[in-house]
N, C-alpha and C positions, 0 to 999 in steps of 0.2 A: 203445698204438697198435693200431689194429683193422688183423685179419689182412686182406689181399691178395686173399682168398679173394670170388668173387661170394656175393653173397646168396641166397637159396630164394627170400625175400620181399622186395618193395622200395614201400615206403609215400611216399605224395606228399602234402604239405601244411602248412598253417600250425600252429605254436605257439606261445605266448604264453606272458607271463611271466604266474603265477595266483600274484595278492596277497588270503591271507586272514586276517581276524583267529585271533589265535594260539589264543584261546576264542570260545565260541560269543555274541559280541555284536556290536551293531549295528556297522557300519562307520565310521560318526559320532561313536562314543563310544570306541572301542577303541583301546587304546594299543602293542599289540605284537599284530605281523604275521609272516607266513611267507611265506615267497615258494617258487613248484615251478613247474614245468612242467608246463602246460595245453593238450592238443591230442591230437586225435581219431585221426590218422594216428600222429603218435610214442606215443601211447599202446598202438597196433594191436604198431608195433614193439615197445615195451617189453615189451607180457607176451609176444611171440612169442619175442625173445630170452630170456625165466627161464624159456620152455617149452624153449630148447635148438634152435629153429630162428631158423638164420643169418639176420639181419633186418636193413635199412638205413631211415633216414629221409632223404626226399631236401626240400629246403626254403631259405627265403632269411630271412634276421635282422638285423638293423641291425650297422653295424658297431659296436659298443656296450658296454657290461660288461654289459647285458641277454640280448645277443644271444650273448656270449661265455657267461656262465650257463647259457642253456639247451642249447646244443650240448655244454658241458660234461656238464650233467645227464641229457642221454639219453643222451651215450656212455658214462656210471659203469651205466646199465644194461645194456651190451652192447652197444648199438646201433651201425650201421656209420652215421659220421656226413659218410664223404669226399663225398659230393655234397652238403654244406650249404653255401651262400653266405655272405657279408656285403657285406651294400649299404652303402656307405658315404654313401647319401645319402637314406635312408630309416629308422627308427625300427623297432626289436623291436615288437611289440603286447604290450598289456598289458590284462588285465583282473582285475577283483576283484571277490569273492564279498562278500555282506552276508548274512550268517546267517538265512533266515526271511523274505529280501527280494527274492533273485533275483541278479541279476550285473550289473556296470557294464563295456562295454568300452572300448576304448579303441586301435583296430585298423586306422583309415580312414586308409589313406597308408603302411600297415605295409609293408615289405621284401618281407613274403611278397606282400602283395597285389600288386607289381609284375612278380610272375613272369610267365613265357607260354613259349610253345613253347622257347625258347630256352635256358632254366633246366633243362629235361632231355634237350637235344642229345649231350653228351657223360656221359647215364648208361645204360648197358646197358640197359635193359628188359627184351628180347628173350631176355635169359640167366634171369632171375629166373625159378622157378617158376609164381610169383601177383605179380600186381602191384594194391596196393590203394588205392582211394580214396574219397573223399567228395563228397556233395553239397553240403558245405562250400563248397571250394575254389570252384566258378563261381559261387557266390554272393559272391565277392569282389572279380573286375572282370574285366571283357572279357578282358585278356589270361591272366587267369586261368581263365575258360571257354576258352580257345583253348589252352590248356594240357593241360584234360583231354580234347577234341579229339584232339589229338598224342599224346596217352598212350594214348587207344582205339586211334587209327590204326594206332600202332604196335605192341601186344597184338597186335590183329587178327590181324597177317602174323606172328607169332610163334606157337608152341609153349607162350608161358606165358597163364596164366589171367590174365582181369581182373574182379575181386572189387569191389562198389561197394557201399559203406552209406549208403544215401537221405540220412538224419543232415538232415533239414531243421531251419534253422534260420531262425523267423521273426524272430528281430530283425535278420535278413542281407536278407533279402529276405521278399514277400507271401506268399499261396499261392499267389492267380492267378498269379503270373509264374515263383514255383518247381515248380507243377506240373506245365508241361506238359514242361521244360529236366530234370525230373527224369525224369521218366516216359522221355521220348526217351532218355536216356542209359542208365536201366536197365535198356530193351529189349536192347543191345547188349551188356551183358557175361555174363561167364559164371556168376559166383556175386551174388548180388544180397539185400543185407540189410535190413528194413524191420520197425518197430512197425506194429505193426495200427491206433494211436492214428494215426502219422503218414499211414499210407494213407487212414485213414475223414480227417483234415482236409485232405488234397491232393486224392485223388483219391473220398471217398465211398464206400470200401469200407467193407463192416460183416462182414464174415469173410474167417479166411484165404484162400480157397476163391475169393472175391472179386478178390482180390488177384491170386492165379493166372490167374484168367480174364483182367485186365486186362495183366497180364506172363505173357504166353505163352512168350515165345522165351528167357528165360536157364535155363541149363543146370538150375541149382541157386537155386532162389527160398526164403529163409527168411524165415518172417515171424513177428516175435516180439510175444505178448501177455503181456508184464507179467506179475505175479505166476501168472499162469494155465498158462505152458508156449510153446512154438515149433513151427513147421509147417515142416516141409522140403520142397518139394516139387523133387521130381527125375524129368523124365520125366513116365511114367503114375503114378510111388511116389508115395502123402503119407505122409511118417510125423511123428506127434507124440510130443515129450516133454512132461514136465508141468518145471513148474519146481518149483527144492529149496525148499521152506518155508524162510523167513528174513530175521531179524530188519534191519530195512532204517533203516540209519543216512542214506547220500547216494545218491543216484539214479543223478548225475552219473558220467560215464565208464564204466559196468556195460554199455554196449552195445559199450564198443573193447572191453573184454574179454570179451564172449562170441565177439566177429568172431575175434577172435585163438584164442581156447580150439576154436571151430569149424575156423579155417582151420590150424592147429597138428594137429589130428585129420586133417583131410582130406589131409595131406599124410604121413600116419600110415597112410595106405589105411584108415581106420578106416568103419563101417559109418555110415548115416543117424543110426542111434540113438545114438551114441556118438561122433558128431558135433554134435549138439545137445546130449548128456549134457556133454561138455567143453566145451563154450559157457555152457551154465547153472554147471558146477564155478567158471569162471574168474570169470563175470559174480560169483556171491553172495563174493565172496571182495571186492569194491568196495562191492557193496549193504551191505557190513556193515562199512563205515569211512567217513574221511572224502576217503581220497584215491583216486585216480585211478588208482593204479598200486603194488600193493603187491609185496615179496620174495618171499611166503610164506606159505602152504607153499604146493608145487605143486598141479595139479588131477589129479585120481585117474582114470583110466579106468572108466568101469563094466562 
């Protein structure tokens, strides 16, 4: 049973049950599968809770053995799971990996998709240190945009941070239509996460630097380029790290884990640099598996 205790972090969004072949073959021919927990926000949770900061997932799941699965599976990693729903008239989401071929979802009419303001009425916000989300979530339905509406509004009049990773995701929605719904939304929070890939295809930037000029107002602007290293920008500061050389198995999830390695420091008092050094520690610890969310070992401080 998860302690009583509020959380530092409290993460908002959907996760899905992630069916993969057990070896690396087609999804059409393969005979034994894995099933884990797939999603952008509980992943954020998950490595914040093995870094030792108190972390909840807040979210809606069918009432289901699906939905029972993955609430189970993120509380085995720590996570505070008391604001998770079950709709009993709505279906967990599911999607699955095809080795070499990309992903099939299967998410339209999900539990989560039905949430909206009302789904985090009775969750503290205003206590949590950071409260984190994605560009995910409004790309799932109206009342799901009006969702993260309510969760800015209420950041706002509080004391805690609001931390957002762009996380576009074009088979959710276009560019034309996520660009401008992202942009607007990014203006407004306090720490604000982005690939430089995704900025140059929404918005046409071709440098960190670019980025910055177009998001002026969040406190703290990281913008991550790939095997190349991260830009912090805070204020009048840019500081850059490079990223650690290595050997890069799956792509997939290496961005929840840098948010969480960054925002685990920042709440650490840790400096610029060792803030993006714990961002890149936590991310190559995913680039170099196949899963989303590993034990071990911890990420080291530089």
């Amino acid at each position: 049973m998860m302690s009583e205790a509020l959380p530092r972090v409290i993460t908002i969004g959907e996760t899905m049950v992630l069916v993969t072949p057990a070896f690396a073959e087609p999804l059409g021919t393969a005979a034994d599968f894995h099933l884990d927990a797939g999603g952008a926000e509980s992943n954020v949770a998950s490595h914040l809770a093995h870094l030792g900061v108190p972390s909840a997932w807040v979210s809606a799941v069918g009432a289901d053995a699906l939905g029972d699965r993955l609430r189970a599976t993120i509380e085995s990693r720590g996570v505070d799971v008391r604001w998770v729903t079950s709709d009993p008239e709505a279906p967990t989401g599911v999607y699955f990996k095809d080795p070499g071929r990309g992903v099939l979802y299967y998410r339209r009419g999900s539990a989560a998709s039905r949430m909206g303001p009302a789904s985090i009425s009775h969750v503290p916000l205003e206590s949590a240190d950071i409260v984190h989300v994605t560009g995910i979530t409004p790309a799932l339905s109206s009342s799901c945009s009006a969702l993260l509406d309510t969760v800015r509004d209420r950041v706002a009049d509080s004391d805690a941070l609001l931390s957002f990773d762009v996380n576009h995701r074009s088979a959710l929605w276009a560019e034309g239509a996520a660009a401008p719904v992202l942009r607007s939304f990014a203006r407004l929070c306090d720490i604000v996460f982005v690939g430089l890939d995704e900025a140059q295809t929404l918005w046409g930037c071709e440098t960190a630097d670019d980025v910055r000029a177009l998001l002026p107002e969040p406190d703290r602007l990281i913008v991550k380029d790939g095997d190349v290293g991260a830009t912090e920008f805070h204020g009048t500061e840019r500081v850059v790290v490079p990223a650690i050389p290595t050997e890069v198995i799956e792509a997939v999830g290496a961005g929840d884990a840098f948010a969480a390695g960054y925002l685990a420091a920042t709440l650490q008092g840790a400096s610029a640099s060792d803030r993006l050094l714990a961002g890149h520690n936590q991310a190559r610890l995913v680039l170099a598996s196949t899963s989303d969310f590993l034990t071990e070992p911890r990420i080291q401080k530089g």
